[in-house]
N, C-alpha and C positions, 0 to 999 in steps of 0.2 A: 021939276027939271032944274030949274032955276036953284034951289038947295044945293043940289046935288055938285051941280057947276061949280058954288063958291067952295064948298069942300077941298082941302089940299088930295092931292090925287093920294088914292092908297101907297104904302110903303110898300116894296115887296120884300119879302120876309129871306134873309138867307137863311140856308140850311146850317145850323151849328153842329159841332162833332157829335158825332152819334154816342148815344147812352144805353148803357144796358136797359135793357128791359127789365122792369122789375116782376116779383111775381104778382100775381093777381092777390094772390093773399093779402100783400101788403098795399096795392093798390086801394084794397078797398077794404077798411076795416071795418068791423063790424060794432056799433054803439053798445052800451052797457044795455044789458038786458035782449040783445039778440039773439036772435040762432042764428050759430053756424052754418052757411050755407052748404048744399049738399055737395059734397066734391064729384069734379067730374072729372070725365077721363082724361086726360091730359095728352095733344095732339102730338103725335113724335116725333120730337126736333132730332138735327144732327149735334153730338156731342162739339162743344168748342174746344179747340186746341190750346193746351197746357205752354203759359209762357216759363223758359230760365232766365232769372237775374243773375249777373256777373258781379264778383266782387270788385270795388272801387278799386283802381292803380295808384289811386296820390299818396298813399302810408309808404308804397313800397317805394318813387320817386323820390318821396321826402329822404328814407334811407342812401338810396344813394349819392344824393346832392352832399349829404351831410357829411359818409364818406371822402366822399372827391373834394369837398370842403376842409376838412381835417387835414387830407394828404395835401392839400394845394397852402394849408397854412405852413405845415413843417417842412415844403420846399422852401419857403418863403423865411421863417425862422433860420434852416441851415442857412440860406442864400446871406441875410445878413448878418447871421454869426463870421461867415467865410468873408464875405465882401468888407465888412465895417468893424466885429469886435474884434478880429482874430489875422485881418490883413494883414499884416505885421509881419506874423509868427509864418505868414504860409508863402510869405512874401523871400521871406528870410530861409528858407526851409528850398525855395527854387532856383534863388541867387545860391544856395550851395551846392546843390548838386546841379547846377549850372556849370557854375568858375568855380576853377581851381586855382590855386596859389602854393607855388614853388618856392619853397627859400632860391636867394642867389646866394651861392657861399662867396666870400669875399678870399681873396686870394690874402695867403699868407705872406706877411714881409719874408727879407733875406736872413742869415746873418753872416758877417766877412768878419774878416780878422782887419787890425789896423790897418794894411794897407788896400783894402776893398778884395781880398781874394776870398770868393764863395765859401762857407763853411756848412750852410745849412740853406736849402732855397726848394719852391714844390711846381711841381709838373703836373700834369692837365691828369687825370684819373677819371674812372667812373665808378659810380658805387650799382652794384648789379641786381635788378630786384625782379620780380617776379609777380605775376598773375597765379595764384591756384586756379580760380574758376576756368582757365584757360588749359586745364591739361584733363578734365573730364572727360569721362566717355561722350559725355551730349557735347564737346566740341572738336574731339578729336576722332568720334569713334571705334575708340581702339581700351582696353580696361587698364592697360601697363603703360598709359603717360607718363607717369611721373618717372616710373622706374628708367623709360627709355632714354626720356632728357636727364634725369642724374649720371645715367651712363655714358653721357657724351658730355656732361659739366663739372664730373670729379677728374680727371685728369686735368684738366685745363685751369680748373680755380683749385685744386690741393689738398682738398676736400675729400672727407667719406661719402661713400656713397648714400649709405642709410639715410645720414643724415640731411642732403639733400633732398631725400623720398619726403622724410618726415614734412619739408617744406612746402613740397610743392603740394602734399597730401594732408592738409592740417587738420584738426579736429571739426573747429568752424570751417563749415561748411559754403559760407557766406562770405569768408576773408578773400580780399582782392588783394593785399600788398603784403610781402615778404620779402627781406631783406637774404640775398645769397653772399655776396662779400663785399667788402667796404675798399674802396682804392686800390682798383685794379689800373692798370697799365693799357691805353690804348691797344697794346697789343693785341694782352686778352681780349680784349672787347673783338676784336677783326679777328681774331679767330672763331668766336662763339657764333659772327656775324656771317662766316664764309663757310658754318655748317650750319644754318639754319636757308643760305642763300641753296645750299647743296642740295639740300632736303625739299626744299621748293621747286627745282627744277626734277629733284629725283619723281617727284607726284605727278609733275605735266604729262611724262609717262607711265607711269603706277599708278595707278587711281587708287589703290590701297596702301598707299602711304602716307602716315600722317607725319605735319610740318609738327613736332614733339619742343621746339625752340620758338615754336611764336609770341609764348606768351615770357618769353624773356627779356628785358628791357634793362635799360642803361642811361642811372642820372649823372650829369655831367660833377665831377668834385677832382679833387687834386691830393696831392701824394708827396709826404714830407721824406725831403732827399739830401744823403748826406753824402757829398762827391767823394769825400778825402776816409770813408769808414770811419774807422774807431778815433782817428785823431779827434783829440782835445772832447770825447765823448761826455768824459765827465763836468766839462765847463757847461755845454750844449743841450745835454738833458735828451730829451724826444719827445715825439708829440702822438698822447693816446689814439683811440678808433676815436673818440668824440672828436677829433679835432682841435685839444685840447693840450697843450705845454703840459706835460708829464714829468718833470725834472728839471734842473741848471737854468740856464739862460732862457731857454722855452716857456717854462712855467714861471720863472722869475718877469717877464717883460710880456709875460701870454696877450694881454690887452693891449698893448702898443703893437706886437706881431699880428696877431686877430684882425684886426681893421675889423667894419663894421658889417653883419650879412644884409644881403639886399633881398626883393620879391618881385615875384612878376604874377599877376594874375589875367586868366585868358577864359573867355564861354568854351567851352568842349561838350561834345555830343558822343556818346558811345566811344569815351578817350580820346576821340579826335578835335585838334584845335580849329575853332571855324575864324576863319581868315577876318569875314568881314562883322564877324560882332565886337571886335577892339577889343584893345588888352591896357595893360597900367602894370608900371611897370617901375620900383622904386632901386635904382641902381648901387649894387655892392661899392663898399668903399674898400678900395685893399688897405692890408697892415701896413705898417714902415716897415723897414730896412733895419736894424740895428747894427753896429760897428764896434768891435769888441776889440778893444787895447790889445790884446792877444799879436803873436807874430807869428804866423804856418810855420815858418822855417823853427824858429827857437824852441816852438812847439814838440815841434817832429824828433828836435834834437834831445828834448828833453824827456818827452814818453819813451823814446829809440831809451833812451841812456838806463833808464828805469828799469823798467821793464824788463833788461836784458839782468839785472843784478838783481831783482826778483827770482828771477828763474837759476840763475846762479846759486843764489842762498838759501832758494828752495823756502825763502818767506813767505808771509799770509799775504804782505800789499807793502807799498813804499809810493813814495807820492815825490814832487821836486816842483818846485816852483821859482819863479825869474819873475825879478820886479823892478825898474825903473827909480835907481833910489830917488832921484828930482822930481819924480812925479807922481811915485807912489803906483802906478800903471802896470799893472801883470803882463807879461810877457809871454810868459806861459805857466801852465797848472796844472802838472799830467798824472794822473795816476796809473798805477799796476797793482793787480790786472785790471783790463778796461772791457770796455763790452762795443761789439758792435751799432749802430743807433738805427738803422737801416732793418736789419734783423733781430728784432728783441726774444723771438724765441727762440734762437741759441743762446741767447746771453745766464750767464751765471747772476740767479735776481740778488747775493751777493755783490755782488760789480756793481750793482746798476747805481751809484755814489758817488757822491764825490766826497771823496775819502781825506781830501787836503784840508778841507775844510770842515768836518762830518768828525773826524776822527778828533778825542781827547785823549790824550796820553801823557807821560811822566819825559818831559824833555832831557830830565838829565845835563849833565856839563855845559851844554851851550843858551844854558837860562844863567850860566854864571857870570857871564857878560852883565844881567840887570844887577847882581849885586857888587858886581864893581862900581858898576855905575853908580851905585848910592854912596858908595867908598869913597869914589875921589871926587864926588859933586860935594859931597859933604864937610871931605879936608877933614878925614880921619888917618888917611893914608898918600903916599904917592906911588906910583909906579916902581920906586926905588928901596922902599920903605923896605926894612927887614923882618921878615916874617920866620921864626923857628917851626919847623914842620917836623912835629915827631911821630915816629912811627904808630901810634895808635894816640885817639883820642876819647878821656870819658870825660860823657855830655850826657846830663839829665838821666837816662834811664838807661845808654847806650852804651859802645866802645865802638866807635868810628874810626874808619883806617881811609886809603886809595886804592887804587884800582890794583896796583903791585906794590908789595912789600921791601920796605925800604929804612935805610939809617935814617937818622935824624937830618932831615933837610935844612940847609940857610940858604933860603930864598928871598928873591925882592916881590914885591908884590907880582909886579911883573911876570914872575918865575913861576909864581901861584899858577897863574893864568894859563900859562906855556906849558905845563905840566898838568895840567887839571886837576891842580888837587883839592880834594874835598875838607882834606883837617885845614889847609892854607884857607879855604873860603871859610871857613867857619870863626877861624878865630879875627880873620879878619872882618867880616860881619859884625861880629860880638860887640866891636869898635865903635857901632853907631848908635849908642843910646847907652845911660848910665848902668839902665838893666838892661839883662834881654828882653824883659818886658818892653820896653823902649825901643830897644833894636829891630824888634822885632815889628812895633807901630811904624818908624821910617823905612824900612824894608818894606813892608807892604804900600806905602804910601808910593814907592818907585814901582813897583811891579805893576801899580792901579794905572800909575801915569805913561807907563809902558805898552798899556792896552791888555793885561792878563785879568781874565774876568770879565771881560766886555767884548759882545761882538765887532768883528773887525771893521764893519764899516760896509760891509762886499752887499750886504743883505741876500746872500744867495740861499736859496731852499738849504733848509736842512742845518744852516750852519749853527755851530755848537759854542759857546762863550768858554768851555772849559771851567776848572772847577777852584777858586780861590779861598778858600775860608777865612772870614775876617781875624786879624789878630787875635784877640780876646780868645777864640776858640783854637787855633793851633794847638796839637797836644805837642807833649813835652818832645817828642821826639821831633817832631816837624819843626819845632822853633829850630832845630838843627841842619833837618834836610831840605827846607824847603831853599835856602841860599845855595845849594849845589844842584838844583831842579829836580826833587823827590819832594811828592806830598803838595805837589800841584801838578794840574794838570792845562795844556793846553791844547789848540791847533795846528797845524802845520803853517796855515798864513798867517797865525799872531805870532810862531816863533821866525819868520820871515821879517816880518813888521820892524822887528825889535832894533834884526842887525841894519835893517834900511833908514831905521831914524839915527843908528847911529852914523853910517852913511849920510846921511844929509843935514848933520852936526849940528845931531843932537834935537830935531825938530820932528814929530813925527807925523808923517802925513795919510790920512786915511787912506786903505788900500783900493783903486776900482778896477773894474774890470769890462767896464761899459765906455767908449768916447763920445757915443750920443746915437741919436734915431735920424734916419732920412724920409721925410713924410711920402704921400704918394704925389705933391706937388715938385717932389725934388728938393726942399729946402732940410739941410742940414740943421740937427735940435744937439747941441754939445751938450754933454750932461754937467749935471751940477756941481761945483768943484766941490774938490772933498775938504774937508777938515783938517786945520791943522794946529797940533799942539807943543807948546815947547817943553822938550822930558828934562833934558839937562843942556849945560850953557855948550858954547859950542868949543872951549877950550876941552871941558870933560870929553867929548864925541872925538878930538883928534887924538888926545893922549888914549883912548880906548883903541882905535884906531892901530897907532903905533905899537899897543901891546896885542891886540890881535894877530901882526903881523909876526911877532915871534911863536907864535904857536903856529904859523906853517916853514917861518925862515929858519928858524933856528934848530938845530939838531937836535936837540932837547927837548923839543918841542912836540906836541902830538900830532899834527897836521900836515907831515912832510909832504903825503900824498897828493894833496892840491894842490903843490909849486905849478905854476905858470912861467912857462921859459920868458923873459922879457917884462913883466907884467909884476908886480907890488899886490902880493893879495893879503887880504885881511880875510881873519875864518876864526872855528871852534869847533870842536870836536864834539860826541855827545852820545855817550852810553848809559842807559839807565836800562834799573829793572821793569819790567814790562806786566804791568796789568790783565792778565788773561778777561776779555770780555764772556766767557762763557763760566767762569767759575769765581769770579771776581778777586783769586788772591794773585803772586805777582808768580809769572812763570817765564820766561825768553827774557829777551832784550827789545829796547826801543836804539838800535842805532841810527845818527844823524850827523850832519857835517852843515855848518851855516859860514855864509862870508861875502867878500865883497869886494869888488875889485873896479879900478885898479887904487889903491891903499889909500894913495894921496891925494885922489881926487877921483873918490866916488863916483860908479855912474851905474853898475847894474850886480844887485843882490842874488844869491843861490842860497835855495836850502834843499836839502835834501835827506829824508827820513826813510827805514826800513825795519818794518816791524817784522818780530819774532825771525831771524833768520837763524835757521838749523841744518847750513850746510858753510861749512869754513869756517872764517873768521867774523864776529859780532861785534866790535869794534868800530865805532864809527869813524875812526879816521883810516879803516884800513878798507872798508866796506863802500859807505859815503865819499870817501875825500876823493876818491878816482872819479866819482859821478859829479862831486863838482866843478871839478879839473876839464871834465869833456864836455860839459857842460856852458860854462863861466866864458872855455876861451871858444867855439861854434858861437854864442852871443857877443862877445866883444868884437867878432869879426864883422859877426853881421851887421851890429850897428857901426862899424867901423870905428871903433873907438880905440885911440894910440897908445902906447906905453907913453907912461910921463918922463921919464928916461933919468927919475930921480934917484938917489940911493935912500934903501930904510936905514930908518931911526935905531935898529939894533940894541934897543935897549937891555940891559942884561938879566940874565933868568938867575943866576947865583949873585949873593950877596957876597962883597967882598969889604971887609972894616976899609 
């Protein structure tokens, strides 16, 4: 008992998981050399039930992790392509179709004549444009938008029909902005405005009416306006659809009239401006004002005067000009025929010139003034000198005669002049140099210093220097005719130029046609004075003077036509053969009449020129002299300028031993 006691009490044994049973076979095998034991019947169990294993889920898990992994990297990829590489560009890409930005156009300067009277200035316009996506079926539900609205926008803008279709119907399908017409009149606008108002109320009651004008819109621009028409057209030029100085004074000063265009940019949302996301906003500067030497009235008198002897003579064009001989200052510069500036599609695009200054031609007779001038600066001759004038003269290649046929003339130089004759200028020409080769070097040397050959100074579009060939090349004939104004050519304001430097003795002053710019501050900018050159002394400039005046005073004389009742005028006559521009040999006449008044104390220059006239008389003292006559005294009034109450110099046109 006492054993038993010290013994640790038994463990009790737990039950572990049950185990198959194995078969008895294998329980108990049998040693090398046994028999087999006898099999027995085998007791009969119930069959065990058949376990299914499932296949593993973590391959197909794994797959999709791996998925959702790949897609979660290339959100992550674009996110920072969008966010970090590419912010910039998408940044850039929202702020545009965001804000919009509008030019401001800057308002156009004016332009006045010398005394501030409007001659060119612009008013408020709109240029009219248009939505297509806005006339679709999917907005208007109707299939003939476009046609409906070009039906109600040709009458009003002047316009085809079609081609308004083709506008609002474009091929792109995607285009939002087309242009329908360029500076239109507030008007227009209120009328487009008060049927698209009509049509909106017409649907309040119609439900199947469509507003066919809503997607019509209106930016604000402005409209170049010319109060006085056609006046002084040709100085003024006009201004293209760009907005753009298209000719004269317009295109000449474009950037000083232009001012500078301004911008304004705004956020908008489906077109609409949204009030509180702010705007910026860089403000237009307008153009100046320019103030053009020019005078409306002298103007007026001088295109009237033109113009009407055009149409009399049934000429190509004639032009007339008025200049300030002290200051060189245009007065006025008209040509015929002119054009409208307001309406360019009636104009003849012939017209559209300026023709006074554009046009080179054969001056004829009153270029013979420059070679007296070289005459008696030189003291080859005087006014008095005897000059034998026979009926024909041969010279080089030629036989030279005048205008009518006549006995042996004894004239003073003088008488040359008064009578235009061309063998009197020639022989006395011949006077300034041992040869004609010589003669011919100082002769040109006056003509240079005269301004022939060189632009006049104006710098206006277009102008043409006319055509002077050096000495050295004159052929044999020219050495002859160019001293009676044949086989040179010039302009109309260098043959002006001529007589106003001799007018302000002997000095000659560049021509302008501009007195300066008025900024948009108000302050007056006077233009830069012109140039001035001394041609001959000014003893030559009066004795030229006194002999000019026997070519209108004296009976004898070619220029009766231009007498001025009270008034001392100095002039020249000027008939040459004329140039045909489209066949290049010489066909018509160039008539012209130049002078200056009042004699003895200069103060405002006339010329006046009429090409090819083939109706009457072609003669420039008979054609011209009445144009400078109506002309000379309408300006001496205007600036009120006095007779000097002197008597002329009468110097005599025949020689008498």
């Amino acid at each position: 008992m006492t054993e038993l006691s010290d013994r640790e009490p038994p463990r009790r044994r737990v039950p572990g998981p049950a185990r198959p049973a194995r078969p008895a076979a294998a329980q108990r095998r049998p040693g090398p050399g046994a028999r087999p034991a006898a099999r027995r019947p085998a007791a009969a169990r119930p069959a065990a039930p058949s376990l299914l294993r499932l296949g593993s889920p973590r391959p197909r898990l794994r797959m999709v992790a791996l998925a959702l992994t790949l897609v979660l990297i290339a959100f992550v990829v674009r996110l920072l392509q969008v966010q970090a590489v590419d912010a910039s560009t998408y940044a850039a890409k929202a702020e545009q179709n965001r804000y919009v930005v509008h030019t401001l156009a800057a308002e156009r300067g004016g332009i006045t004549d010398r005394d501030g009277v409007t001659l060119a200035t612009s008013v408020d316009a709109y240029d009219l444009t248009a939505d297509p996506t806005m006339f679709t079926r999917a907005q208007l539900k109707i299939d003939d938008g476009p046609e409906q609205a070009a039906a109600l926008l040709a009458p009003i803008l002047g316009q085809d029909q079609a081609t308004l279709v083709r506008k609002l119907r474009p091929a792109n399908k995607k285009l939002r902005y087309v242009l329908l017409a360029r500076r239109q009149t507030p008007q227009v606008w209120t009328q487009i405005k008060d049927l698209r108002n009509a049509l909106i109320q017409k649907a309040a009651t119609d439900p199947g009416t469509a507003n066919v004008l809503a997607g019509v819109f209106a930016d604000p621009s402005s409209k170049r306006v010319y109060p006085n028409g056609d006046l002084a057209a040709g100085i003024l030029g006009w201004v293209n659809d760009t907005g753009r100085g298209g000719g004269g004074v317009e295109q000449e000063l474009n950037k000083e009239l232009s001012g500078k265009d301004g911008k304004i940019r705004y956020a908008q949302s489906g077109g609409r401006l949204i009030p509180t996301a702010g705007s910026a906003e860089t403000p237009a500067v307008p153009g100046s004002d320019v103030e053009l030497t020019i005078d409306r009235d002298i103007q007026w008198a001088a295109q009237s005067a033109i113009s009407e002897q055009v149409k009399k003579s049934g000429a190509d064009r004639g032009y007339v000009i008025v200049q300030d001989t002290r200051t060189g200052e245009i007065l006025a510069m008209a040509n015929s025929p002119g054009f409208d500036p307001n309406d360019l599609s009636k104009a003849d695009p012939n017209a559209l010139h300026n023709w006074a200054v554009e046009d080179a031609y054969e001056p004829g007779s009153t270029a013979k003034i420059m070679s007296m001038a070289a005459v008696l600066q030189e003291n080859v001759a005087t006014p008095l000198t005897h000059v034998v004038v026979p009926n024909r003269l041969h010279r080089g290649d030629r036989l030279f005669k005048d205008d009518i046929d006549h006995a042996t003339w004894d004239l003073t130089l003088n008488g040359v002049l008064a009578k235009s004759s061309n063998i009197g200028t020639i022989l006395a020409t011949g006077q300034l140099g041992r040869t004609q080769a010589q003669a011919n070097k100082v002769l040109y040397s006056y003509l240079r210093k005269f301004g022939i050959g060189s632009y006049s100074g104006l710098d206006f579009p277009g102008e043409t220097k006319g055509i002077l060939a050096p000495p050295g090349k004159w052929s044999t004939s020219q050495q002859y005719t160019i001293p009676f104004g044949q086989g040179v050519s010039l302009n109309a304001m260098q043959a002006a130029s001529v007589y106003s430097t001799i007018a302000n003795g002997g000095v000659r002053i560049e021509p302008t046609l501009v007195r300066g710019t008025r900024g948009p501050d108000g302050r007056f900018t006077p233009a830069a004075k012109p140039q001035k050159t001394r041609v001959v002394s000014a003893k030559t400039a009066k004795t030229l003077a006194q002999m000019l005046e026997s070519v209108v005073d004296d009976q004898e004389g070619t220029g009766t036509k231009a007498r001025i009742p009270g008034y001392r005028v100095a002039g020249k006559t000027g008939t040459a053969n004329r140039v045909d521009p489209a066949t290049g040999k010489y066909r018509g006449y160039t008539s012209s009449f130049a002078g200056f008044a009042p004699a003895d104390n200069p103060r405002v220059t006339v010329y006046c020129a009429i090409q090819n006239a083939t109706k009457g008389s072609y003669f420039g003292g008979q054609i011209c002299g009445p144009i400078f006559k109506e002309v000379m005294e309408f300006a001496l009034k205007t600036l009120q300028v006095p007779p000097t109450g002197a008597k002329p110099a009468a110097l005599p046109v025949t020689f008498t031993p």
